[in-house]
Every structure is written in structure tokens, then in C-alpha cells.
C-alpha positions as CSV (number, residue, x, y, z in Angstrom):
1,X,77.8,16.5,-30.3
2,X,74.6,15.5,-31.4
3,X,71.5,17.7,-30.5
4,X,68.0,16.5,-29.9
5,X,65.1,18.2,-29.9
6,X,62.3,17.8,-27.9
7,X,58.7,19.1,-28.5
8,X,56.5,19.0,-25.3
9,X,52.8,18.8,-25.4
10,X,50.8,20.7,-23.2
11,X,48.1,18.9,-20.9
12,X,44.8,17.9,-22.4
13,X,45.2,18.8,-25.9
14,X,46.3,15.6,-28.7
15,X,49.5,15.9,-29.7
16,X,48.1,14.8,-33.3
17,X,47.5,17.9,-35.3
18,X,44.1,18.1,-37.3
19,X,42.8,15.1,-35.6
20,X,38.7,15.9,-34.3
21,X,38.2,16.1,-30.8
22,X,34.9,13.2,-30.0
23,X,32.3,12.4,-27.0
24,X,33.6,11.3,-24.1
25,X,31.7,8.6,-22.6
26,X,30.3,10.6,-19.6
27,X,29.3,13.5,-22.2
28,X,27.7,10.4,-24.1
29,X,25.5,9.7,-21.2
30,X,24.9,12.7,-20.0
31,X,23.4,13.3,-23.0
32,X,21.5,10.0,-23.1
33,X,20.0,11.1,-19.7
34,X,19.0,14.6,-20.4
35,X,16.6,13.4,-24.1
36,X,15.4,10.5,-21.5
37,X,14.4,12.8,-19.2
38,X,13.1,15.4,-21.9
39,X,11.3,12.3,-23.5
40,X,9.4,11.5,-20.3
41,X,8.7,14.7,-19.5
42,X,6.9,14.8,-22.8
43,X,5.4,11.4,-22.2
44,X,3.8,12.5,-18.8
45,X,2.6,15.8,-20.6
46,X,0.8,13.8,-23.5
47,X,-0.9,11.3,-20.6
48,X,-1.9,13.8,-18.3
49,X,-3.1,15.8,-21.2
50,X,-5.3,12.8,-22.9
51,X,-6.7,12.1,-19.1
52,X,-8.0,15.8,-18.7
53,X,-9.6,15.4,-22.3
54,X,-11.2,12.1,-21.3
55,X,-11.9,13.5,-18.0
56,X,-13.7,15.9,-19.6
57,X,-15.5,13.9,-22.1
58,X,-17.2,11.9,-19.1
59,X,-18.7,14.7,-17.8
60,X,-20.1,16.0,-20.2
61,X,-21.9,13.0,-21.5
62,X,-23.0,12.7,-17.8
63,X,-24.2,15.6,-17.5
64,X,-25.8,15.7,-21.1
65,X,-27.7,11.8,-19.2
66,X,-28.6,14.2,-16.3
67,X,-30.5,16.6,-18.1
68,X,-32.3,14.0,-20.5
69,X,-33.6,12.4,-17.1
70,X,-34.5,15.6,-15.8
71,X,-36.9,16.4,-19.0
72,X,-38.2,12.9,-18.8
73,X,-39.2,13.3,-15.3
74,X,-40.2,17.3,-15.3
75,X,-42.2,17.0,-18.5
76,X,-44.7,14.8,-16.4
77,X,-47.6,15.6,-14.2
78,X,-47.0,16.6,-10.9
79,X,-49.5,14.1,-9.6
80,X,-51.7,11.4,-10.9
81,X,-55.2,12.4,-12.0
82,X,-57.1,12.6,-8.8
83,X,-54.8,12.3,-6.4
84,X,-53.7,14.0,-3.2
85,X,-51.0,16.7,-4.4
86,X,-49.5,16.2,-0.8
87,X,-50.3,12.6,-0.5
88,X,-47.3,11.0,1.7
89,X,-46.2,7.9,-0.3
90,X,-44.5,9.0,-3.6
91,X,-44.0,6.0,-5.5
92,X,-45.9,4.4,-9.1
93,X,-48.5,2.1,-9.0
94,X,-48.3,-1.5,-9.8
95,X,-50.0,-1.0,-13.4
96,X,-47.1,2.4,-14.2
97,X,-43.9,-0.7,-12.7
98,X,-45.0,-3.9,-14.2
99,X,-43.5,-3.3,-17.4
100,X,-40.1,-2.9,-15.2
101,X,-39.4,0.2,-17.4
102,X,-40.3,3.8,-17.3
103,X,-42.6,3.5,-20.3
104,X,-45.8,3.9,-18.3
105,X,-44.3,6.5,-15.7
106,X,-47.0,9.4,-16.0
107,X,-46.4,12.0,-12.9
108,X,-43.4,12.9,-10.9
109,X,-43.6,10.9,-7.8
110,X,-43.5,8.1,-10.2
111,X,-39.8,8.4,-10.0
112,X,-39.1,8.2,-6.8
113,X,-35.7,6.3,-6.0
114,X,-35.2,4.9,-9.1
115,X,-32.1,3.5,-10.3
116,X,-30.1,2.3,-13.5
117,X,-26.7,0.7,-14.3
118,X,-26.1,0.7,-17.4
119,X,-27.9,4.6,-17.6
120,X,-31.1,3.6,-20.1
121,X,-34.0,5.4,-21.6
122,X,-37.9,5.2,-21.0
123,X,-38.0,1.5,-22.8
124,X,-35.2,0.3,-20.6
125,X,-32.8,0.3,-23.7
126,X,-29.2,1.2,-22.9
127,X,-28.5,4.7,-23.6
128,X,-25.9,4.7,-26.0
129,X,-28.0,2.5,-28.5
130,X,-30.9,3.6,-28.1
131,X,-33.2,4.8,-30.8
132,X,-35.6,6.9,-28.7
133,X,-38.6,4.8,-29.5
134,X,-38.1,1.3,-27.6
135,X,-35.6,0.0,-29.9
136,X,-31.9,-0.1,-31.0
137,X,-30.1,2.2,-33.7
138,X,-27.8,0.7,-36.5
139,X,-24.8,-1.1,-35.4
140,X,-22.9,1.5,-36.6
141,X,-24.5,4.4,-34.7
142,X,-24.2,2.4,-31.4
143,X,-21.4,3.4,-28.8
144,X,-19.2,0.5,-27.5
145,X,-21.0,-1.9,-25.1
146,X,-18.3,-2.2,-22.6
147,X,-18.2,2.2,-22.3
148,X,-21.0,2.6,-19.7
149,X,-21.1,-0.9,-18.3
150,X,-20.1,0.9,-15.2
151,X,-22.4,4.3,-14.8
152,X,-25.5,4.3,-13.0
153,X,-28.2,6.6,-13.0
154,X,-30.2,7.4,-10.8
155,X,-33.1,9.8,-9.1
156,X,-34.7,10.9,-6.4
157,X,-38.4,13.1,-5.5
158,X,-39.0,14.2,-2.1
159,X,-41.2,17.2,0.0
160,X,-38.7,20.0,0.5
161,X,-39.3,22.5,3.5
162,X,-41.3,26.0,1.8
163,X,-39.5,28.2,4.1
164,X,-36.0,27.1,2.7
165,X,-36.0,24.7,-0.7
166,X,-32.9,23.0,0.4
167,X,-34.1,21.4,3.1
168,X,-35.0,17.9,2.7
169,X,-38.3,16.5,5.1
170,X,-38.6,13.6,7.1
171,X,-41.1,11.2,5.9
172,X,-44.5,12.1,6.6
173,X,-44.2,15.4,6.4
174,X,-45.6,17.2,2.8
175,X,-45.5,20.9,1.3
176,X,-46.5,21.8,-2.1
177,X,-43.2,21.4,-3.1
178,X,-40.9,18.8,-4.4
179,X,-37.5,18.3,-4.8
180,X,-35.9,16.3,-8.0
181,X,-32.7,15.3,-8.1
182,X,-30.4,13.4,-10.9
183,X,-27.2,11.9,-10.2
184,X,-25.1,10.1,-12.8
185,X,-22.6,7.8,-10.9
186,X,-19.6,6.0,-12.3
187,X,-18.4,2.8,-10.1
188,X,-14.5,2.7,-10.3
189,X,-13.5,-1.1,-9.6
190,X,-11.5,-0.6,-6.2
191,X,-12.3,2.4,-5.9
192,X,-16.0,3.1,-5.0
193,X,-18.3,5.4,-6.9
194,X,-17.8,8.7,-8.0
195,X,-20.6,11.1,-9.0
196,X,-20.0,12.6,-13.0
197,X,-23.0,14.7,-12.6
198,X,-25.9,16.1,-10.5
199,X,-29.0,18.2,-11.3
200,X,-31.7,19.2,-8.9
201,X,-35.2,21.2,-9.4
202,X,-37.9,22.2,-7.1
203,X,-41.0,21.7,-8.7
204,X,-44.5,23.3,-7.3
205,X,-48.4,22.2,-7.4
206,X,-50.2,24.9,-8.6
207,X,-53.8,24.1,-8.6
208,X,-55.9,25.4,-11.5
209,X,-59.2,26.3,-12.0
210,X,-62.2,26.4,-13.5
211,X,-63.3,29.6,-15.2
């Protein structure tokens, strides 16, 4: 009689000694899914990150416009020579607008409601590539055109109530003080305006006199 032998394999393992064991194909994309997903999850991190950064950016340049406005307009008179401190109409003459700049703006109420898109200095010369004096820096100094095409400046001077600074009054009615205020606005297409930056100061007429 002739014996056989029989070897059995147990379940799951190869019955090929030495042989590696390899990826199955769900353990293949499994793994394909998880360094996707870990890949976007970084992706998402690095946009949101660079959008805080420019976010960021904006407003300080806004706010860095704001105050430049502010000096321009607080380092003025408070009124014209010889006129009415509380006189009702706040607004320049036609000699201080017929430039159709700030150049000749002389006193506060000179800049009553103005406004500026692109944002530009005294001259009217976008700011950005401006050279402070009327005229435009080297090419290479300049910011790109297209970066403030959409930001407006702008400002208002009004009477404010003396009892409580915040309180803005109804034409006609004067104090000896006055508010200024400085916005610096960026128009999203689709999406409206949205304000980068906002100063305010109350400014007083303090008369002087004669020794």
C-alpha cells in the first residue's frame, strides 16, 4: 500500500515559503486617500495662511493712507484767514478747487466730503507712485498699477455736539468743534465696499490773542 501525505495550509497565509507578503489593492487606496487628504489639508492651511498675511497687508497700508490723510488735513488751519470759525457752509472756495487737486487746500473745512479712487496725494498723483512733490518716482520704486485700482479714499468735516463729541449735527447747527473723519474703502467687484480703515479726530478753534 502506498501512503500519501498530505500537507494542509492554514487559512490566509501563502503556502509558498519565503515569498513577501504585498499591498492589497484596498490598502493601496486607502493609503492614496489618507496623503490626499493630508495633502489638502496642507493645501487649505498654506491658502488660508497666505490670505490672513494679505489680509493683513491691506490693512495696514490702509491704515498707513488713513493717517497720511489725517496729517494732511490736521496740519492745516482751522479756518480761512478771516472767516467765521462757526460759519455754516464748510466747503473750499472756487480759487482752493480749480486745480481739481488738493494742492491749494489751506484750512480744514476745505476738505469737506472729498473723495478719491485710486487713493492720491495733494497733486492728485496716485499714491503708490507718488514722489511727494507733484510728480512720479522711478519706475522701479512704483507699486503695480492695477494694486489700488479699486480703493477709495475718502473724508469727511462736520460740527460735532460739545456736550458729547460723538454726536454728529444737523446742518445748520455749529459749535467750536469739528469732527474729521478718514475712511479708506476697497470696492470688491460683486461684492460692494468694504472699509480697510477709519480714523477720526475732533479738532477745536481756540482763538488767540493779542498780547
Amino acid at each position: 500500500m502506498i501512503r500519501t501525505k498530505t500537507t494542509l495550509t492554514r487559512p490566509g497565509r501563502s503556502c509558498r515559503h519565503g515569498s513577501p507578503s504585498g499591498f492589497t489593492l484596498v490598502e493601496a487606496l486607502v493609503s492614496i486617500s489618507i496623503t490626499a487628504l493630508a495633502a489638502a489639508a496642507l493645501l487649505l492651511g498654506s491658502h488660508a495662511s497666505l490670505e490672513t498675511t494679505n489680509e493683513a497687508l491691506k490693512q495696514t497700508i490702509a491704515q498707513g493712507m488713513a493717517q497720511q490723510l489725517m496729517d494732511e488735513i490736521v496740519g492745516c488751519r482751522y479756518m480761512a484767514v478771516g472767516a467765521d470759525p462757526q460759519q455754516v457752509s464748510l466747503c473750499p472756495s472756487s480759487w482752493e478747487k480749480a486745480t481739481g487737486t488738493r494742492e491749494r487746500f489751506d484750512d480744514i473745512d476745505d476738505f469737506v466730503d472729498i473723495e478719491s479712487k485710486p487713493p492720491t496725494d495733494q497733486y492728485g498723483v496716485p499714491l503708490g507712485t507718488d514722489d511727494g512733490e507733484g510728480d512720479t518716482r522711478a519706475p522701479n520704486f512704483q507699486v503695480p498699477t492695477s494694486m489700488f485700482n479699486n480703493w477709495r479714499q475718502e473724508a469727511r468735516v462736520y460740527y460735532v455736539r460739545e456736550s458729547n463729541l460723538q454726536t454728529e449735527l444737523p446742518y445748520g447747527q455749529t459749535t467750536d468743534y469739528r469732527a474729521v473723519e478718514v475712511r479708506i474703502i476697497e470696492d470688491i467687484p460683486g461684492r460692494g465696499d468694504r472699509e480697510l480703515a477709519r480714523l477720526r479726530r475732533i479738532v477745536t478753534y481756540v482763538p488767540s490773542y493779542a498780547p
